[in-house]
C-alpha positions as CSV (number, residue, x, y, z in Angstrom):
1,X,-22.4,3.6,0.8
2,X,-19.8,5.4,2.4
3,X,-16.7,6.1,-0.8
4,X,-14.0,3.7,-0.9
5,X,-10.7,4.5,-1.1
6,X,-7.7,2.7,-2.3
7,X,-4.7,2.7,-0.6
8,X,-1.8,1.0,-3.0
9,X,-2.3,0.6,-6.7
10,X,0.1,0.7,-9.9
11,X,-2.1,3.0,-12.4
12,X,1.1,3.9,-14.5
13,X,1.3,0.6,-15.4
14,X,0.9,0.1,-19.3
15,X,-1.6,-2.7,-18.7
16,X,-4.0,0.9,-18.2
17,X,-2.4,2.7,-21.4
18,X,-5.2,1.6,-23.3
19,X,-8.4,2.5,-20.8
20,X,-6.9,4.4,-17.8
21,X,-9.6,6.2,-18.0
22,X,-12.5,3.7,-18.6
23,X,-10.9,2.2,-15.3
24,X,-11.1,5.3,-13.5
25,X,-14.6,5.3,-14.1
26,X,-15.5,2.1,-13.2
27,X,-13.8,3.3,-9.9
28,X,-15.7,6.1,-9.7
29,X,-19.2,4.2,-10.1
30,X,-18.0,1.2,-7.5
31,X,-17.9,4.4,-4.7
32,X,-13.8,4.7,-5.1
33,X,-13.4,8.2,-4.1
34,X,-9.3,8.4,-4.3
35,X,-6.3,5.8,-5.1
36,X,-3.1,6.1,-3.9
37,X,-0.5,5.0,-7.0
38,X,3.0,3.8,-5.9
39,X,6.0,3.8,-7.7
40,X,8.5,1.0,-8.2
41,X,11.2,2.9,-10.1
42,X,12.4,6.5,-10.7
43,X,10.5,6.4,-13.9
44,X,7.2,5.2,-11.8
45,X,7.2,8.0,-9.9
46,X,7.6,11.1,-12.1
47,X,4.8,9.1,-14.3
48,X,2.4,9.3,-10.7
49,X,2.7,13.1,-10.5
50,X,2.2,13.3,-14.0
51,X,-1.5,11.2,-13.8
52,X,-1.8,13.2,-10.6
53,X,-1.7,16.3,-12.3
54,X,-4.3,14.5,-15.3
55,X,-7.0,12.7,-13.3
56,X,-7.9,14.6,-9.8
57,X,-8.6,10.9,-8.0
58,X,-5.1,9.6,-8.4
59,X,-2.9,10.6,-5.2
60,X,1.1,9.7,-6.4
61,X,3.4,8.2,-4.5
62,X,7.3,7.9,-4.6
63,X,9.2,4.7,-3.7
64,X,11.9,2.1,-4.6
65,X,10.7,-1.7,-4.8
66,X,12.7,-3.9,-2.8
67,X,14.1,-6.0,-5.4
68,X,16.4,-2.8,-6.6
69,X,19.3,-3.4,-4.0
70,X,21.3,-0.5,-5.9
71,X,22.5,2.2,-2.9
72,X,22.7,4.9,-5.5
73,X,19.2,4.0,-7.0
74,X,17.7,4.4,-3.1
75,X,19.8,7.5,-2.6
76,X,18.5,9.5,-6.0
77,X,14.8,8.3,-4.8
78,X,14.8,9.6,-1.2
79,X,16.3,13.0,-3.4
80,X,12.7,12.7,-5.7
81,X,11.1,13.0,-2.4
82,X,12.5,15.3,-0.7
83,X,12.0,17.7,-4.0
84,X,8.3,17.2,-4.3
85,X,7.4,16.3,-1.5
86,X,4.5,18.7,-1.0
87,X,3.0,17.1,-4.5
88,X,3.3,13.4,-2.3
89,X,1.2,11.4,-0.5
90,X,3.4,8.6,0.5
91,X,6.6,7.2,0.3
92,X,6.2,3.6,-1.3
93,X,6.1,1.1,-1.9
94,X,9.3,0.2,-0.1
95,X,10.0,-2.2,1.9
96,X,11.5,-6.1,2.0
97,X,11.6,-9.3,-0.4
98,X,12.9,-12.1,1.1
99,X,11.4,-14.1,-1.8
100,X,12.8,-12.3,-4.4
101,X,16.1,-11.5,-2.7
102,X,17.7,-14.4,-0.5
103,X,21.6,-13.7,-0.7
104,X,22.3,-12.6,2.8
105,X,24.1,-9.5,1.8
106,X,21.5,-8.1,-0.2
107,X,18.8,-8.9,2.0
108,X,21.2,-6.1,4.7
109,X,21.5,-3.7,2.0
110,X,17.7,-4.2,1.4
111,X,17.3,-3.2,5.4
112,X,19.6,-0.5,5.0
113,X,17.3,1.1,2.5
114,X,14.2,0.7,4.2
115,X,15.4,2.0,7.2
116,X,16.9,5.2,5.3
117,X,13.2,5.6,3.7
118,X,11.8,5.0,7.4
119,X,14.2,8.3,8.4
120,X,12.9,10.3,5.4
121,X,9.5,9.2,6.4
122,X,10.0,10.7,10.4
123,X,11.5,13.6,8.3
124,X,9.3,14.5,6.0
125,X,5.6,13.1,7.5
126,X,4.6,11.1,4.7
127,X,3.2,7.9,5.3
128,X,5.1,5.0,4.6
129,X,3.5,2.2,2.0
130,X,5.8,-0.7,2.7
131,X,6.1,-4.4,0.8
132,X,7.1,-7.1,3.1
133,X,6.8,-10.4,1.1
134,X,8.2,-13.1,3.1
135,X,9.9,-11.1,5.3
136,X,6.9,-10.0,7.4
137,X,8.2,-10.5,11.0
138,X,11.3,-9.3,9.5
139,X,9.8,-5.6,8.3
140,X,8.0,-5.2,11.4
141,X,10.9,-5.6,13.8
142,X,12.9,-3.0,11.8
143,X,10.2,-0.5,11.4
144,X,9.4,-0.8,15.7
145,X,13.5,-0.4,16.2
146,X,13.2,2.9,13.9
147,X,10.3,3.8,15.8
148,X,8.5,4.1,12.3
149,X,5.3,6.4,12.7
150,X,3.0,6.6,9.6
151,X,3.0,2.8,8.2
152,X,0.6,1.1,6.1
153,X,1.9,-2.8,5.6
154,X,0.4,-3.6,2.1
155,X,-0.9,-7.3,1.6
156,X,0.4,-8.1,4.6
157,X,1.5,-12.2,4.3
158,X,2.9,-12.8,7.7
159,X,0.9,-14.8,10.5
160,X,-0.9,-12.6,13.2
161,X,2.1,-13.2,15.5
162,X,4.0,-11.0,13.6
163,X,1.5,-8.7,13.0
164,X,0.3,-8.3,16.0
165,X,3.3,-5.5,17.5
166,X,2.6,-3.6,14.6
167,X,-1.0,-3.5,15.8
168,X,0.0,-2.3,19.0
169,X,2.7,0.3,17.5
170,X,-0.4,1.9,15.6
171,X,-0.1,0.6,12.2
172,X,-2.3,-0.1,9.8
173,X,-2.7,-2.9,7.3
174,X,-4.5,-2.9,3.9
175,X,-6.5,-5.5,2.5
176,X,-6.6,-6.6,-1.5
177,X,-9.7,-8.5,-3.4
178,X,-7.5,-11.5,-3.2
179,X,-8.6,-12.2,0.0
180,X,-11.6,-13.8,-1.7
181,X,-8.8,-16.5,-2.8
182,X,-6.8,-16.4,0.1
183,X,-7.3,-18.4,3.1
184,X,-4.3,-16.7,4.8
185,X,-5.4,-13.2,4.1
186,X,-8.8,-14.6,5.4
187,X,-7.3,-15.3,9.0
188,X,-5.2,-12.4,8.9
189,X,-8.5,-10.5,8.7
190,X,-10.4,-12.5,11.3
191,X,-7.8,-11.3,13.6
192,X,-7.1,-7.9,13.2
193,X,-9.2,-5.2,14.6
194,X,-10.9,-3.2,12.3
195,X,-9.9,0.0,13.6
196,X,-6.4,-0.9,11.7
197,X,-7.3,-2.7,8.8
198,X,-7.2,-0.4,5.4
199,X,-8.9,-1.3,1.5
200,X,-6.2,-1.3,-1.3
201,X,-6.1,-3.7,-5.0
202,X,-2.1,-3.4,-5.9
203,X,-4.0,-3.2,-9.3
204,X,-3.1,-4.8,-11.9
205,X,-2.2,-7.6,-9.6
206,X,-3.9,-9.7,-6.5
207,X,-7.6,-9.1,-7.9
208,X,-10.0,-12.1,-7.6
209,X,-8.8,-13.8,-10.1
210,X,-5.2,-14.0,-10.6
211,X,-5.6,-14.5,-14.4
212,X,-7.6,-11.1,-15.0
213,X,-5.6,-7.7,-14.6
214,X,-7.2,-6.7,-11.0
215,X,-8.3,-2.7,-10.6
216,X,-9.4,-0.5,-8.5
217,X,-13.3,-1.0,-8.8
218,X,-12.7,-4.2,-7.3
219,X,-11.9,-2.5,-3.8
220,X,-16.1,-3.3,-3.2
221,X,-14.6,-6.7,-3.3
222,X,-12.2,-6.5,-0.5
223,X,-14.6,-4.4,1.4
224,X,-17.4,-6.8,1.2
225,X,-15.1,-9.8,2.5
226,X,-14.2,-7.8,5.0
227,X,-17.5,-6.9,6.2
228,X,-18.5,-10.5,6.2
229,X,-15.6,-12.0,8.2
230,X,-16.1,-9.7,10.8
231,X,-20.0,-9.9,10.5
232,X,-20.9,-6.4,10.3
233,X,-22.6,-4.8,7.3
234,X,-20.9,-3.7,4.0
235,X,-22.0,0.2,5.0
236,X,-20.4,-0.3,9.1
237,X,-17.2,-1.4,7.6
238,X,-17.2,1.4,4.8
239,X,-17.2,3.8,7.2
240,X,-14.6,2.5,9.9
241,X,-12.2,2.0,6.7
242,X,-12.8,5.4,5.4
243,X,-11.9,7.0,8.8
244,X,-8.8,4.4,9.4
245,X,-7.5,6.4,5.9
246,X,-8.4,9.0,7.2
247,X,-6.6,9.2,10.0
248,X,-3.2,7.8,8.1
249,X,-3.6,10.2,4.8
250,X,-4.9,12.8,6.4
251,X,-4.9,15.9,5.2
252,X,-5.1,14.3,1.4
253,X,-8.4,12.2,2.7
């Protein structure tokens, strides 16, 4: 089977402090070759480079979630990745939460950030790992008036209308094991072409079963649903994902 990789996990979560590395492995063994750890504080992020620099599979990430509104917060992140940014293989997760944030002014300031991260993204190159929770149209209309270049939209909840410009803008979109659950994530991948469709888990969260801390060995889950909604073979999919990452994270895949 061709390797797996995932595209937007939380491995410095303390849910792993007990058998990081027993989950690693089990990675390993289900063909996951690299995993792309986000950051959803400053404290996320120096705690990615630090597993970076422990266990050679883990590719950190730097970003602010979308719930912190804070200006100064935003501003002391972009300054993280501008410092190490060579050590970096994305900026994220960032993005928009219309769930968790629906005062109209904070929803603005929550724009306002995102587009100063889309600006450090065109700056710097790094790919950007965005969050769009309810706000799906929303995230793709400000990332096509930035003229956004690198994006991966992670577990994408919007309806293929509003996916579909950022299909055409080049953007990819990554897939978690709860598709198996999800009957919207099901027709999102119907839809899409494969060429932009990417593997990810958001472990500990969105696995299979949204009682049971999700991680990155079940990224053989996602792949096989894709594979069998778009009727090609577990292997044909493998590969066309791989080289989708590819092309996003090159030169780190």
């Amino acid at each position: 089977m061709h390797p797996l990789i995932d595209t937007h996990t939380h491995l410095y979560d303390n849910s792993f402090d007990a058998d990081r590395e027993a989950v690693l492995q089990r990675a390993a063994a289900a063909g996951v070759e690299k995993i792309i750890t986000v950051s959803e504080t400053m404290d996320d992020a120096r705690r990615n480079l630090e597993l970076a620099d422990q266990y050679p599979a883990l590719l950190p990430a730097a970003g602010l979630y979308p719930a912190h509104t804070e200006p100064e917060a935003a501003a002391q992140m972009r300054a993280f990745i501008r410092a190490h940014r060579e050590k970096l293989a994305a900026i994220g997760e960032v993005g928009l939460d219309f769930r968790l944030v629906e005062d109209h002014d904070k929803r603005q300031v929550q724009r306002e950030i995102l587009e100063a991260f889309v600006d450090l993204s065109l700056e710097t190159g790094l790919v950007l790992n965005v969050h769009s929770r309810s706000a799906g149209r929303h995230a793709v209309e400000l990332l096509m008036d930035k003229r956004a270049k690198k994006v991966q939209l992670h577990a994408f909840d919007g309806k293929f209308g509003a996916a579909q410009p950022a299909v055409e803008a080049g953007y990819f979109f990554s897939v978690p094991p709860s598709v198996a659950r999800s009957r919207q994530k099901q027709k999102l991948v119907r839809n899409l072409p494969l060429s932009c469709l990417l593997i990810e888990t958001d472990s500990p969260v969105l696995g299979p079963d949204p009682q049971t801390r999700n991680e990155p060995a079940n990224a053989a889950i996602a792949l096989n649903h894709i594979a069998e909604i778009k009727n090609i073979s577990p292997e044909a999919a493998a590969k066309a994902i791989y080289e989708n990452t590819r092309r996003l994270y090159s030169p780190w895949i």
